[in-house]
C-alpha positions, 0 to 999 in steps of 0.5 A: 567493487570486488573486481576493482576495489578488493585486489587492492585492498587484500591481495589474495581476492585477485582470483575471487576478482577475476571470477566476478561479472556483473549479470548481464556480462556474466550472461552475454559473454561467459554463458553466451545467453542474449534471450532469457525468455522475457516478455513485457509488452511495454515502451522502454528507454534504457540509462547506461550508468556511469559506473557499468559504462567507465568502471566495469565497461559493459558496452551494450551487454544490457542492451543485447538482452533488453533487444531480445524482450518479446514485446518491447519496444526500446525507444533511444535515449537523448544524451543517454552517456551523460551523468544523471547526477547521483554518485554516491555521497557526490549527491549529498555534499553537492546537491545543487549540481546533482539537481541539476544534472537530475533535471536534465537527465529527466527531461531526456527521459521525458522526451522518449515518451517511454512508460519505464526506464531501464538502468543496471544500477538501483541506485540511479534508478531510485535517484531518477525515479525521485526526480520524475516522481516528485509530486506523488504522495510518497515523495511528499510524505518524505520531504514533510516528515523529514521537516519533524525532528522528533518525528519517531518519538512522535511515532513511538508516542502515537503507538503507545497511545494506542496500545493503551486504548487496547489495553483499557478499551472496555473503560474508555468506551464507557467514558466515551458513551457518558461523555456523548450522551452528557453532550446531548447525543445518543449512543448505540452499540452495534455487535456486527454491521447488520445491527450496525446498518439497521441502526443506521436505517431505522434512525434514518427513516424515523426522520421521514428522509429518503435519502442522506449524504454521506463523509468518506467513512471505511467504516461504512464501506466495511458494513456495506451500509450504501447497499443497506439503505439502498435496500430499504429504499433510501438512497445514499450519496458520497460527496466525496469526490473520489468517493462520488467518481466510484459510486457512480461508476458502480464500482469499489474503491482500491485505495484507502486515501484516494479510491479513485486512484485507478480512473484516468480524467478521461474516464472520470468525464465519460462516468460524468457524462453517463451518470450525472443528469446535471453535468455540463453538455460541454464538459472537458476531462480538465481536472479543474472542470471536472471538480467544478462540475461535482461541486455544482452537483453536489452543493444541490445534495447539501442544500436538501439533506436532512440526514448526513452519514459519517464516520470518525478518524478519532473519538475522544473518550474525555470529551465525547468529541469525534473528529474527521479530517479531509481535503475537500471541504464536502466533510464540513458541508455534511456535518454542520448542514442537516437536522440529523447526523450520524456517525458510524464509528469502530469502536478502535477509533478512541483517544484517552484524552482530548491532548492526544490530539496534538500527536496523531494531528501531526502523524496522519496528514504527514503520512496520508496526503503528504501535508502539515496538516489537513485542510478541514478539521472537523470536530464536534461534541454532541448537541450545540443548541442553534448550530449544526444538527441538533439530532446527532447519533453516534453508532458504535460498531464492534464488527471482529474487533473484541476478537482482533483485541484477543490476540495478543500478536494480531492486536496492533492492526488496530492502531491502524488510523488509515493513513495509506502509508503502507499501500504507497510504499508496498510493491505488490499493492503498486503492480496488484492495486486494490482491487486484487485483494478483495477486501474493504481494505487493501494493501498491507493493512488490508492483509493482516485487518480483514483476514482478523475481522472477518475470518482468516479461512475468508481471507487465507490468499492476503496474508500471502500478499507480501513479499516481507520487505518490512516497508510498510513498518517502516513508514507506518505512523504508530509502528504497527509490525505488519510482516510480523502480523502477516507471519503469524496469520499465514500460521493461522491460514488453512494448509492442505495435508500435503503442504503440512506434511512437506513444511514438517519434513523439511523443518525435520532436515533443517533442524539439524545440520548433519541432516541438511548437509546430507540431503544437500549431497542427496540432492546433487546426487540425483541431479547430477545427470539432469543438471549436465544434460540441461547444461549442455542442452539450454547452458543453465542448470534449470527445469522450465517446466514441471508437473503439477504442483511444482507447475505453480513456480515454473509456470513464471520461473525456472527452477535451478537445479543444485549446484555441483558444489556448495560454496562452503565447499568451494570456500574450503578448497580455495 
């Protein structure tokens, strides 16, 4: 656009257009650089975009530097000059011709077998990305929200509901514990999750049950109940499906939706295999027969148990109705089968009334699976006589919330319903997973609700774990502002001197432009002669190596030495 487009727009940007390359031209051809010192152990293919191909012509440049990678190896594409459809607005006013040049371009990408695609232009790598993908969570979120015309009043709606749960808390669990007990059950309040588990154990064990069955609950895994019971000589087990493949893998979850998202079926049948006396001998790692042998599995469980453990997506205060939603089915089995049900329930999981419903029943499965709506809706309200458990429990645990509600700024993680949006958008969680962030809850979420519940000196890496992007806000359903909650966590985090000390030098400097102007002209002052001598060394002004701390950055990365010029001084010279 600056070199072909700007001319002809103003004439003085010629000289600004013939001084413009794209990157990997700039490299190859100005700086002579073909090896950047990259290295990435994976099967790529490479789409030459129309745009570099006929526009800025660019040859085989990007391919010169993708050949230099340690480790690659480059598998040809089929028909690579052809179209992938994308052009700009040409996608949206002809969107049956760019699908189906989309699809061929897929099926070209498909056929090299390649684990990643190369291209020099996001925009056609976000339009075939799209195309390869369309079957995971977040492509489905997109297309059904887009189906919701008012969908960030709903939004709006949903956060401001639970912005008056916050507000009026202490009075709605009051109501919520009237309205239960006024419905035939019991309520117990829990101050941290050993009083939370103990309930739990001592009502479990007055039924004369050594074991129960447990609904997919976060709240549970937050307390470590499994280990509780265990620990008291009761067994629990997670009918789940995922929740299952991961308790008998003796493993942790790393994803709020789908724990088990890090297992290939190959695994899942080999956990099978090893950990389920009863699966078949014969037993194939096709979804459809793993899902039958769990089945099989678990129905036993529900026929015998007596005492199921739940958790709760939402607790009505009106009505003391509590509701969770799930996919499988398993939910509906351990809520209406045993003599016994207790739910475990944060004490943030509350609706003022029974109507709210209607909106956060639009929110949460159209944000967590991608679907209208979920396939099981369960709700319940206290005792029915002759129906379902007739001694329902209703454990409400408070474990760091009264202290997440203290803080005015940090408040809003409790709006979270745990849909997942956050972590299927965020890009650290996608290249980290679950499981590097140490913590009950991952992803964004996870990093400004665990360091809040549990003590942010406990957690001081999470509110790191984000590059600020904002993506999370975005697709969050009741709006909660993680990179804002992040920024004033990671003020909360501990620092050593030596950083606090530097962080207060350089916002002395910055305050001020004369000062900062001044330790520019410093700078470039003492980093003249090295920025020569790298220059004529290795053709960029850049350290590779530093001492400790500064080893931290150039452990992956260069560090640029300060230009010889600043661009206000190259503006005001031209």
């Amino acid at each position: 656009m600056i070199r072909d487009q700007y001319p002809r727009l103003h004439a003085p940007a010629t000289s600004v257009a013939a001084r413009t390359y794209e990157l990997s031209e700039l490299l190859v051809d100005v700086l002579g650089v073909t090896d950047v010192g990259a290295e990435f152990p994976e099967t790529v293919t490479y789409h030459p975009t129309c745009h570099g191909l006929r526009m800025l012509r660019l040859g085989d440049r990007p391919l010169t530097l993708l050949r230099q990678v340690r480790g690659i190896q480059l598998v040809e594409l089929g028909d690579a000059e052809e179209c992938c459809g994308f052009g700009g607005t040409f996608a949206l006013k002809n969107p049956d011709v760019s699908t189906a040049m989309l699809t061929d371009k897929c099926a070209r990408v498909r056929d090299t077998g390649a684990r990643v695609l190369a291209a020099a232009d996001n925009s056609c790598l976000a339009h075939i990305g799209g195309g390869l993908n369309p079957r995971t969570i977040r492509a489905k979120r997109a297309r059904v929200v887009d189906e919701v015309p008012d969908w960030e009043a709903l939004r709006d709606t949903g956060s401001a509901i639970k912005a008056d749960v916050q507000r009026r808390l202490p009075e709605l669990l009051e109501q919520f514990e009237a309205s239960v007990t006024a419905a035939g059950a019991t309520v117990h309040w829990a101050r941290d999750a050993a009083e939370a588990c103990r309930i739990v154990v001592e009502l479990t064990r007055a039924t004369g049950a050594d074991e129960v069955v447990k609904v997919k609950s976060m709240a549970t895994q937050e307390i470590e109940l499994n280990e509780a019971l265990e620990a008291a000589g009761i067994a629990a087990y997670e009918t789940d499906l995922a929740e299952l493949i991961v308790q008998l893998g003796e493993d942790t979850p790393s994803h709020i939706l789908v724990p088990a998202i890090h297992y290939n079926r190959a695994q899942i049948r080999e956990i099978f295999e090893r950990r389920m006396a009863d699966a078949p001998p014969d037993l194939s790692d096709e979804p459809a027969a793993l899902a039958e042998a769990a089945r099989a599995h678990l129905r036993r469980r529900f026929l015998s148990a007596r005492v199921a453990v739940s958790g709760a997506n939402f607790a009505v205060a009106d009505t003391g109705t509590l509701v969770v939603v799930e996919s499988e089915g398993n939910g509906r089995m351990c809520l209406t089968l045993p003599e016994t049900l207790i739910s475990v329930v944060g004490v943030e999981k509350l609706l003022p009334t029974f109507t709210d419903l209607e909106v956060f029943l639009q929110l949460l499965p159209r944000s967590s699976t991608g679907e209208r709506m979920n396939p099981y809706t369960s709700m319940w309200t206290g005792v029915t006589p002759g129906d379902g458990p007739q001694d329902v429990h209703v454990v409400l645990v408070d474990n760091g919330r009264s202290a997440v509600l203290a803080d005015p700024v940090g408040r809003p993680a409790l709006s979270c319903i745990r849909c997942s949006a956050c972590l299927n958008v965020c890009p650290v969680y996608e290249r980290a997973g679950g499981h590097a962030y140490g913590s009950v809850y991952p992803g964004p979420i996870g990093a400004i609700l665990s360091p809040q519940l549990t003590g942010v000196a406990d957690n001081a890496s999470l509110p790191y774990a984000s590059t600020l992007c904002g993506a999370c806000y975005d697709v969050c359903p009741v709006k909660i502002n993680i990179p804002e909650i992040l920024v004033h966590l990671r003020q909360q985090a501990p620092h050593p001197p030596a950083e606090r000390a530097t962080m207060r030098l350089l916002s002395w400097v910055m305050r001020s432009p004369r000062r900062w102007t001044a330790a520019l002209r410093l700078a470039r002052a003492g980093a003249g002669p090295l920025g020569a001598y790298r220059q004529r060394r290795s053709g960029a002004r850049t350290l590779r190596r530093l001492p400790w701390p500064a080893s931290a950055w150039t452990r992956s990365r260069d560090l640029p030495l300060p230009a010889p010029q600043t661009f206000r001084e190259w503006w005001g010279k031209q």
